[in-house]
C-alpha positions as CSV (number, residue, x, y, z in Angstrom):
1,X,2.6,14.7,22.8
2,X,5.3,12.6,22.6
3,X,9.1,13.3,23.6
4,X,10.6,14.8,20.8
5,X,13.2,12.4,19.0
6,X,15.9,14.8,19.1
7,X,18.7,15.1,16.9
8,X,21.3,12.7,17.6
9,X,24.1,15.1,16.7
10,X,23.6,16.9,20.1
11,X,26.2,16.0,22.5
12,X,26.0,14.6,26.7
13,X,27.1,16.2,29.6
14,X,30.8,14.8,28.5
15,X,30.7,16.2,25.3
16,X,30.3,13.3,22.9
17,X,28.8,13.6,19.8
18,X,27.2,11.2,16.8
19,X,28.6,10.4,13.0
20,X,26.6,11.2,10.5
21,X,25.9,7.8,9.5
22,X,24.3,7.5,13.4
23,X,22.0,10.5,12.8
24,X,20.9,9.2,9.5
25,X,20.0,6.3,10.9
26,X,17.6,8.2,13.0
27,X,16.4,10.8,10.9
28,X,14.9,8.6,8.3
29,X,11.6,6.9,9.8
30,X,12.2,2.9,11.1
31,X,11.9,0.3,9.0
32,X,12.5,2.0,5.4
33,X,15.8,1.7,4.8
34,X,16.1,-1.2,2.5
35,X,18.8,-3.8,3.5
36,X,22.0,-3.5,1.0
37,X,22.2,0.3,2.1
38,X,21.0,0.0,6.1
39,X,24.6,-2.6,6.2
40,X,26.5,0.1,4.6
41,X,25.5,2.8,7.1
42,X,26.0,0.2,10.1
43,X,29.1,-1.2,8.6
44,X,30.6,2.3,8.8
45,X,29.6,2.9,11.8
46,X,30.1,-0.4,13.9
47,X,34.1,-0.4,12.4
48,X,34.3,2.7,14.1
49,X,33.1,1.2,17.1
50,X,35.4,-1.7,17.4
51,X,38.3,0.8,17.0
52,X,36.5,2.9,20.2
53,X,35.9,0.3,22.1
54,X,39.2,-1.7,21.8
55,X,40.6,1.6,22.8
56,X,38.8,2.3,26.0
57,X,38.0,-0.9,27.4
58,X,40.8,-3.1,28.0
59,X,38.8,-6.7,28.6
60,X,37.2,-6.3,24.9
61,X,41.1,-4.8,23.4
62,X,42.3,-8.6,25.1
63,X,39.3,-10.3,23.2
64,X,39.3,-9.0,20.6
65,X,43.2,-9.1,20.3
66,X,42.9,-13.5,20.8
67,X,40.5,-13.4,18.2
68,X,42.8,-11.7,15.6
69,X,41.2,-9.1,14.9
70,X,41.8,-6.9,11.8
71,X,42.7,-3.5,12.9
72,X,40.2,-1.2,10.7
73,X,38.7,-2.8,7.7
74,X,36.0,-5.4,7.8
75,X,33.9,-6.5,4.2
76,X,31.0,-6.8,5.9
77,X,28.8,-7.1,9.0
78,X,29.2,-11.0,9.2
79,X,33.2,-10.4,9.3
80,X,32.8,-8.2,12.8
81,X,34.0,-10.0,15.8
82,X,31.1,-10.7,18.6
83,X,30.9,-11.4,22.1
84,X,29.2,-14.1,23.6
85,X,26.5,-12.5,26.0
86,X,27.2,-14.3,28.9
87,X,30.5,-12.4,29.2
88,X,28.5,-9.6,31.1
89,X,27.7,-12.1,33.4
90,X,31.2,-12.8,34.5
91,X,33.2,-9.5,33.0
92,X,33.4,-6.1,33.8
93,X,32.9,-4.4,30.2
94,X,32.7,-0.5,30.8
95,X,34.0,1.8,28.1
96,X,34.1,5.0,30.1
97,X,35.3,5.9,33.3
98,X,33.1,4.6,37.0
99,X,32.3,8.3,37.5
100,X,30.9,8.7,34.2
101,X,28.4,5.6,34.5
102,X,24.9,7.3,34.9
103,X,23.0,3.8,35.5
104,X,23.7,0.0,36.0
105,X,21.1,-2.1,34.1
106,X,21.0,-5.7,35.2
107,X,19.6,-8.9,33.7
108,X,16.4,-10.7,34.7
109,X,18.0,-13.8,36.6
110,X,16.8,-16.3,38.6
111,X,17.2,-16.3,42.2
112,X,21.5,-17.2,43.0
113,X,21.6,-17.1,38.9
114,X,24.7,-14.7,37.1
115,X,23.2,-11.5,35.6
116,X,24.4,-9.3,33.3
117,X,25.6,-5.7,34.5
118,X,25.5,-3.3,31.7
119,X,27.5,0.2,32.2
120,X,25.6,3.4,30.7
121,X,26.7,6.9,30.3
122,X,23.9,9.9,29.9
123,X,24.9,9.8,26.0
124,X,24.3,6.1,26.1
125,X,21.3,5.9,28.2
126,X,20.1,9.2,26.1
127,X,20.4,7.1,22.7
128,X,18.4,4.1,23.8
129,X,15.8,6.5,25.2
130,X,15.4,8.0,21.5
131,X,15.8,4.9,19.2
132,X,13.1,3.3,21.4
133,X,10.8,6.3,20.9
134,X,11.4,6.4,17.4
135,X,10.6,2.6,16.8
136,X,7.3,3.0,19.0
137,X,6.4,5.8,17.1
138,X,5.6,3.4,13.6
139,X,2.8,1.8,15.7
140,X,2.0,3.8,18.9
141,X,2.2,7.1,16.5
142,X,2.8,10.3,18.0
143,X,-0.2,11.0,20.5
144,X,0.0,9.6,23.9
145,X,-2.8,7.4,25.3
146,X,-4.2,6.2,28.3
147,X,-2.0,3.3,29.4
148,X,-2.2,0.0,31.1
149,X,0.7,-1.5,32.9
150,X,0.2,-5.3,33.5
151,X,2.6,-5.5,35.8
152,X,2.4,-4.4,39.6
153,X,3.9,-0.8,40.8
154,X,6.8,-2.6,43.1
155,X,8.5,-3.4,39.5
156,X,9.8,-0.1,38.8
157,X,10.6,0.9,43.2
158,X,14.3,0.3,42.8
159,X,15.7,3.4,40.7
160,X,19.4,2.2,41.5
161,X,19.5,-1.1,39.7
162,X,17.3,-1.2,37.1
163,X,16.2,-5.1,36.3
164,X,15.4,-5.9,32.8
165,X,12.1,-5.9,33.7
166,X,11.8,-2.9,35.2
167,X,13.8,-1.3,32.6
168,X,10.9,-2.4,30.1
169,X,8.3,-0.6,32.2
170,X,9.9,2.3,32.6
171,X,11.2,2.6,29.1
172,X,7.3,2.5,27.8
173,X,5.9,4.9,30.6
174,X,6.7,7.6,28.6
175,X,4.5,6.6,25.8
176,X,1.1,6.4,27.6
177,X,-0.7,8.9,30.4
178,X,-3.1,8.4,33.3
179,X,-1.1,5.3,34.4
180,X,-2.6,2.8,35.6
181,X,-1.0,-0.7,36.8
182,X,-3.0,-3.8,36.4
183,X,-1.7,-6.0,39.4
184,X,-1.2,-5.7,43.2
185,X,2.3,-6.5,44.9
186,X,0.9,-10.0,45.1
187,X,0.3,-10.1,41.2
188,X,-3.5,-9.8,41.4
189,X,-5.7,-8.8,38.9
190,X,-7.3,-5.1,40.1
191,X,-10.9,-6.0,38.0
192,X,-12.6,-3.1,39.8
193,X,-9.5,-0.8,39.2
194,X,-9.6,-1.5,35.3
195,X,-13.3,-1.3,34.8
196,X,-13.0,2.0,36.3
197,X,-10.0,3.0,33.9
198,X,-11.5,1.9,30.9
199,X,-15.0,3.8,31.5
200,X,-13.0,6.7,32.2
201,X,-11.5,6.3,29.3
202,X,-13.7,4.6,27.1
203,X,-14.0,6.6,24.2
204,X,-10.2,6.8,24.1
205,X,-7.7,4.3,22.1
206,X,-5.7,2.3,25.3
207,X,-2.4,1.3,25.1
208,X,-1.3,-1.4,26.9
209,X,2.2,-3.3,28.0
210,X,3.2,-6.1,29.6
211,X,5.7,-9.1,29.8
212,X,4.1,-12.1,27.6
213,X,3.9,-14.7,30.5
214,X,2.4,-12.8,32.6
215,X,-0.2,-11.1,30.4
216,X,-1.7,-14.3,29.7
217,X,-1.3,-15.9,33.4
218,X,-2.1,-12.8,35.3
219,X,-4.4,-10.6,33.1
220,X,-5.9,-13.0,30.3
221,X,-6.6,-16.3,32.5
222,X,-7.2,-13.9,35.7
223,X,-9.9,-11.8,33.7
224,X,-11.5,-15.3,32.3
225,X,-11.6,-16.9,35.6
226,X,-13.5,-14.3,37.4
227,X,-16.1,-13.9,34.7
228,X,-15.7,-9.9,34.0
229,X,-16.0,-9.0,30.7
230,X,-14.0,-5.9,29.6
231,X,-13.6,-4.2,25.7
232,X,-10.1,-3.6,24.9
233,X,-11.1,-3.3,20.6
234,X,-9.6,0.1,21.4
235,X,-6.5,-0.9,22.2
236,X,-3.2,-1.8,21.2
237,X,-0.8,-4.4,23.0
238,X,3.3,-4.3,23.2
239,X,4.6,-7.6,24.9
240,X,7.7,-9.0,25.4
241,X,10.1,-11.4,27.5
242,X,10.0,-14.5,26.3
243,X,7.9,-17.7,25.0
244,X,9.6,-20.6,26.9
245,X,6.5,-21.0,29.7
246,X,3.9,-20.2,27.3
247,X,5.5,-23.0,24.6
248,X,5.1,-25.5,27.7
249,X,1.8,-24.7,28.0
250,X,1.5,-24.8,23.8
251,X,0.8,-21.5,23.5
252,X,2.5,-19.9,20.6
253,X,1.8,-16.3,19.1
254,X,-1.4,-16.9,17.2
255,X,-2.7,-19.1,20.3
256,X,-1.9,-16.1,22.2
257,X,-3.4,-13.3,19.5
258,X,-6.2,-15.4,19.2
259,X,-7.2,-15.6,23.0
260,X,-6.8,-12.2,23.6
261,X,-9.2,-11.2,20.7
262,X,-12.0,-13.4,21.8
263,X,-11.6,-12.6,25.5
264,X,-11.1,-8.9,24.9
265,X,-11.6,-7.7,21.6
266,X,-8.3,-6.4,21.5
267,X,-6.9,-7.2,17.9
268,X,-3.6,-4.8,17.5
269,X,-0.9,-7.0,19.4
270,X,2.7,-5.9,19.0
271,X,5.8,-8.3,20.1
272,X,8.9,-7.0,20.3
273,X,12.8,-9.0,20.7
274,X,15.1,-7.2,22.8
275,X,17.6,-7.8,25.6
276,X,19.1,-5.3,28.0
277,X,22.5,-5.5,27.1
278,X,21.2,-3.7,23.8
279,X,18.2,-1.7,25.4
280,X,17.1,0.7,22.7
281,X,17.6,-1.6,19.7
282,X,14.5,-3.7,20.1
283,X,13.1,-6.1,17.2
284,X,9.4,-4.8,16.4
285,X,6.8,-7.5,14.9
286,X,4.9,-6.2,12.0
287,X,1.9,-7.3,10.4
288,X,3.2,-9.5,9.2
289,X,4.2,-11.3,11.9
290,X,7.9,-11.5,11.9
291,X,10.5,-9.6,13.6
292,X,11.9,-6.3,12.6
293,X,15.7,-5.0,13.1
294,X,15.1,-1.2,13.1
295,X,17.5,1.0,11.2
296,X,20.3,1.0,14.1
297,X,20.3,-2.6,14.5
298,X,20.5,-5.9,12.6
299,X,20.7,-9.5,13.2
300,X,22.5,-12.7,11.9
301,X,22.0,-15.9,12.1
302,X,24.8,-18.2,12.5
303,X,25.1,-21.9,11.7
304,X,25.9,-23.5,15.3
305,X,28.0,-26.1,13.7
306,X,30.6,-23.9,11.7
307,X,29.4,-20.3,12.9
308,X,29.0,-19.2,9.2
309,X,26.0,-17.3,8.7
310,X,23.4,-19.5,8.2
311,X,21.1,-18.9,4.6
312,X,17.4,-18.0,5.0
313,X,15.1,-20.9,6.3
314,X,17.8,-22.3,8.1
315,X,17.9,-21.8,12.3
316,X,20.8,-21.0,14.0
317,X,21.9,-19.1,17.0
318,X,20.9,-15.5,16.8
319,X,23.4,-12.6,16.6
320,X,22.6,-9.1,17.0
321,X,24.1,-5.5,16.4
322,X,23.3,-2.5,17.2
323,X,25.2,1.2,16.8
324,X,23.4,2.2,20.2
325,X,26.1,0.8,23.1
326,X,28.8,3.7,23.3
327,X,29.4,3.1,27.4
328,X,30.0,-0.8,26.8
329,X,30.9,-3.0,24.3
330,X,27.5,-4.4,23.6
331,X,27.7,-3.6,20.0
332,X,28.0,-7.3,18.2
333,X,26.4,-10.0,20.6
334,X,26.2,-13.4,20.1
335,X,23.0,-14.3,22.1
336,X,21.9,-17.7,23.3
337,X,18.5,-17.7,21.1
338,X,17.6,-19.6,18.3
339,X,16.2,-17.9,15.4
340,X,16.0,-18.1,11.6
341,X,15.4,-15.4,8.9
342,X,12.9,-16.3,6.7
343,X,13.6,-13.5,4.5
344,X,14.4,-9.7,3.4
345,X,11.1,-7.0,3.9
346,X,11.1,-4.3,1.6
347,X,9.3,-0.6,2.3
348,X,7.4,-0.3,-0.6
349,X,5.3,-3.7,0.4
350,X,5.6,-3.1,4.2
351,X,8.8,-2.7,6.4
352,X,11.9,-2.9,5.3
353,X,14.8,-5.4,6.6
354,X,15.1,-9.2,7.7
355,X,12.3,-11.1,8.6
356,X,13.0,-12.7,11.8
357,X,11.5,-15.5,13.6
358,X,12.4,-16.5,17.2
359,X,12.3,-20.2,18.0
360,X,13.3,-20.4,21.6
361,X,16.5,-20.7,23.7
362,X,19.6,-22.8,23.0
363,X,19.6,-26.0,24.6
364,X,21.2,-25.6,28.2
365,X,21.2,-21.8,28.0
366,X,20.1,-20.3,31.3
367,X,16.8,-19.0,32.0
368,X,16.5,-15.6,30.9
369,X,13.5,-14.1,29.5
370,X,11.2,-11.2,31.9
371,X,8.7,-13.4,31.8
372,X,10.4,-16.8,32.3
373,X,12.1,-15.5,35.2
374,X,9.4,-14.3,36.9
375,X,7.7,-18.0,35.6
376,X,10.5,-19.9,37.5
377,X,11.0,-17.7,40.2
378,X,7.3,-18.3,41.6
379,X,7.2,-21.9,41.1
380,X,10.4,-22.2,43.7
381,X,8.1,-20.5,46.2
C-alpha cells in the first residue's frame, strides 16, 4: 500500500505544527476545492507566512521591506509580494537555523550555470513528501505497482545534494515496487532488462516515470530504433522537466501522447509542472489536458508589461504559490515561464481550479528544465 498521508497537524522533530486552514487543505481530496473558497484558505494561510518568514529570515524581511510591504492584511492572492526565482541562485534564503536544515535541494543547471539551493527542515521536507502523495494518489490511486524508472541508477547516488532531477526520482519511488531502471550509466536503453520486467509483470498495471526529453530520446526513439516491440496498454506515464528540446524538434504534447500510443500502446500519460524551489506543490495535467494547481498551491499569470495579472487567454509570465515552504521563503515565486490560463475547472465536471497551459521559457531565461539540462549538457560533450 501506499504511505499513509498523515495528518498534517502532527508536529517535526522541532516541534512545529500546521493551521487549520493547512490541514484542510490536505484532508479534502486534490482538485475539489472550487476556486473562490481554495483562495480564501491559501490567502489565510500564505498572510501568515509572509509575517513568519519576514521574521526569521532577514534577506526576505530586507525585500520585502523595499517593496513596501503591508504588514498583515492583503485583499487577495494577486496583492502578496513574490520573489523572482533566480534569487536562490544568488541569495542565501533559509528560514530556520543551519543545524536545523535536514537537506539541500539544488537546481538542475548546466555545467558552470547558477543553481538554486533550497534549505529544508524535516517538517518541510515531511510536507512536500505528503502533498506529493496526496496529488499522485487522484491518478496513481492507492495500490502500488510495478515501476519503471527511465532514467539510469547513477541519478539518485548522491544522497547529500539532491539535484532536481534526482529529487523527482526519488520523490516517485515510493509510489511503485520491484524497481526497475530503464537505462545504463551511459543512458542506454536495457531492451533485454525490460522485456524481462514486463513478462514478469505482465498481468500487472506498470507505472512508469521519467523526465520528458529523455523519455522520448532514450526510451521511445531507442525502443523504435532497435525494432523491439513491447505492450505498455497497462500502464500509466508521469513525465516532467521541460518542453524546450522537444519544441525544437516540433514535438508538442499530443505529438508526444500520440507516439507513445502507437509505439507502445501506452494511452494514460500524465504531465506534471513543478520546480524544486516548491517541491511538493506540483501542477497535475488532467484529462483534459491542462494543468492543475492542487489545493496547497495556485498560480497567476502576470502581464510582463505592467505585472498586473493577466485575464484568461492572455500569456504572461507564470507565478506560483504554494503553503508547502516553511524552511525558506519559497512561498510566492515569480518564475521565468510563460504560461496562460485558459480558464477556471470546476469538480462536479472534472477537477477543480485554473486551467493552466505552459508555453515555454521567457526569452533569455536560463536553461532550466530536468530534461533540457540534461539535453544541453550532452551536446557540449
Amino acid at each position: 500500500m501506499r504511505p499513509t498521508v498523515r495528518s498534517p497537524f502532527a508536529p517535526d522533530s522541532a516541534g512545529a505544527s500546521v493551521s487549520l486552514a493547512l490541514a484542510e487543505l490536505f484532508a479534502r481530496p486534490q482538485f475539489s476545492i472550487p476556486q473562490a473558497e481554495k483562495e480564501e484558505l491559501l490567502l489565510s494561510e500564505l498572510t501568515q507566512m509572509i509575517a513568519h518568514h519576514r521574521s526569521a529570515c532577514g534577506p526576505y524581511r530586507r525585500i520585502t521591506d523595499v517593496l513596501g510591504v503591508p504588514s498583515e492584511v492583503y485583499e487577495s492572492l494577486t496583492a502578496l509580494p513574490y520573489l523572482p526565482v533566480s534569487l536562490f541562485k544568488t541569495h542565501q534564503l533559509s528560514s530556520v537555523p543551519m543545524e536545523r536544515v535536514f537537506k539541500v535541494m539544488t537546481s538542475s543547471g548546466t555545467t558552470g550555470q547558477a543553481v538554486s539551493r533550497v534549505f529544508l527542515d524535516r517538517h518541510t521536507a515531511d510536507l512536500q513528501t505528503r502533498a506529493l502523495s496526496a496529488v499522485m494518489a487522484q491518478v496513481l490511486g492507492n495500490q502500488r505497482a510495478p515501476m519503471i524508472i527511465i532514467d539510469s541508477p547513477n541519478v539518485v547516488k548522491d544522497r547529500k545534494m539532491f539535484s532536481a532531477r534526482g529529487a523527482g526520482v526519488l520523490g516517485m519511488l515510493p509510489f511503485g515496487r520491484s524497481h526497475f531502471y530503464a537505462l545504463d550509466d551511459d543512458m542506454n536503453l536495457d531492451v533485454s532488462g525490460l522485456q524481462g520486467f514486463l513478462e514478469r509483470h505482465s498481468e500487472q498495471p506498470i507505472l512508469l516515470f521519467g523526465f520528458t526529453f529523455m523519455v522520448w530520446k532514450y526510451f521511445l526513439q531507442a525502443l523504435m530504433d532497435s525494432g523491439v516491440i513491447v505492450d505498455l496498454s497497462r500502464g500509466i506515464l508521469i513525465h516532467s522537466g521541460g518542453w524546450k528540446k522537444l519544441t525544437d524538434e516540433a514535438v508538442g504534447n499530443e505529438q508526444f501522447k500520440l507516439a507513445l500510443k502507437e509505439a507502445t500502446r501506452l494511452g494514460r500519460v500524465h504531465n506534471f509542472y513543478g520546480m524544486v524551489e516548491q517541491v511538493g506543490s506540483v501542477f497535475l495535467e488532467g484529462n483534459d489536458g491542462f494543468l492543475y494547481p492542487p489545493n496547497f498551491a495556485d498560480v497567476i499569470v502576470r502581464d510582463p508589461q505592467t505585472w498586473e495579472p493577466a485575464p484568461n487567454g492572455m500569456p504572461g509570465v507564470v507565478e506560483v504559490l504554494s503553503v508547502l515552504p516553511r524552511s525558506y521563503p519559497g512561498h510566492v515565486l515569480l518564475t521565468e515561464d510563460l504560461g496562460v490560463v485558459h480558464g477556471i475547472g470546476e469538480p462536479v465536471s472534472g477537477w477543480a481550479g485554473k486551467q493552466l497551459e505552459i508555453l515555454g521559457r521567457v526569452p533569455r531565461s536560463e536553461l532550466r528544465g530536468c530534461s533540457d539540462t540534461h539535453a544541453f549538457d550532452t551536446a557540449r560533450k
